[in-house]
N, C-alpha and C positions, 0 to 999 in steps of 0.2 A: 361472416368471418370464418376462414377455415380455422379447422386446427393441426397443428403440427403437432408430430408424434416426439415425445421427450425420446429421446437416443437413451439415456437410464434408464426408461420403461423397456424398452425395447432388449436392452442386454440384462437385465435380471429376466424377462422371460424366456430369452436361449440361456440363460443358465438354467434355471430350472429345469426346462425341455431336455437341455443334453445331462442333468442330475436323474433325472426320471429316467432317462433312454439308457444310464450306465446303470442304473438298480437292475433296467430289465435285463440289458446283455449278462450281466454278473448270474444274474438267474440261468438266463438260457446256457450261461460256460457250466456253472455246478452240474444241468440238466445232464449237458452233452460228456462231461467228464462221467457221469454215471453213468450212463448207456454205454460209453467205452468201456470201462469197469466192469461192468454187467455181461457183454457180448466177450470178455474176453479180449479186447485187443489192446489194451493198457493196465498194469496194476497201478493201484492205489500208489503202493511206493515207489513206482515211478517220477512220479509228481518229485520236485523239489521239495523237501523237507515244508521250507513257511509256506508255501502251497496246501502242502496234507495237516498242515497247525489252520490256516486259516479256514479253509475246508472244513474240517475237523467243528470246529468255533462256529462256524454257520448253522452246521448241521444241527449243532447241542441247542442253539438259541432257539430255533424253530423247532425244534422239538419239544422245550419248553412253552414256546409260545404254543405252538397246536396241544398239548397236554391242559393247558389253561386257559384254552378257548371251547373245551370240550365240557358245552352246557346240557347240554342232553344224552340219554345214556345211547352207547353202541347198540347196534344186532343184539339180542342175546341179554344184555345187561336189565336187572330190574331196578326199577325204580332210578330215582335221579341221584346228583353226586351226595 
C-alpha cells in the first residue's frame, strides 16, 4: 500500500518553515539596522516612529531575557548569583 501525503500535513509544515524563516529575517533586519546605526549611515530616528517603539521593545525583552539566563558569574565576577 502506498501512502499519500495528507495536503494539512503538508501546509502546517510550510507554515511553520516560513514562521521560523520570518523570526530569522526579523533578527537579521534588527542586525542590519544596527550596523547601519553603528557605521554612521542611518540614525536611530530615522526609522519611522512604531519602527524605533518596536525596535526599542525588542531590544528591552532580550535584554531581560539575556540578564535572566545569566547562570554563571562574568570575567571578573566572584562567586555565583
Amino acid at each position: 500500500m502506498s501512502e499519500e501525503l495528507d495536503p494539512s500535513d503538508e501546509t502546517s509544515s510550510s507554515v511553520d518553515a516560513l514562521t521560523q524563516s520570518d523570526a530569522a529575517i526579523a533578527r537579521v533586519l534588527e542586525d542590519l539596522i544596527d550596523v547601519l546605526i553603528t557605521k554612521g549611515v542611518i540614525q536611530f530616528t530615522d526609522l519611522p516612529e512604531a519602527a524605533q517603539n518596536k525596535l526599542m521593545t525588542r531590544r528591552q525583552t532580550r535584554a531581560k531575557l539575556s540578564n535572566s539566563l545569566h547562570l554563571l558569574p562574568e570575567d571578573g565576577d566572584e562567586g555565583f548569583l
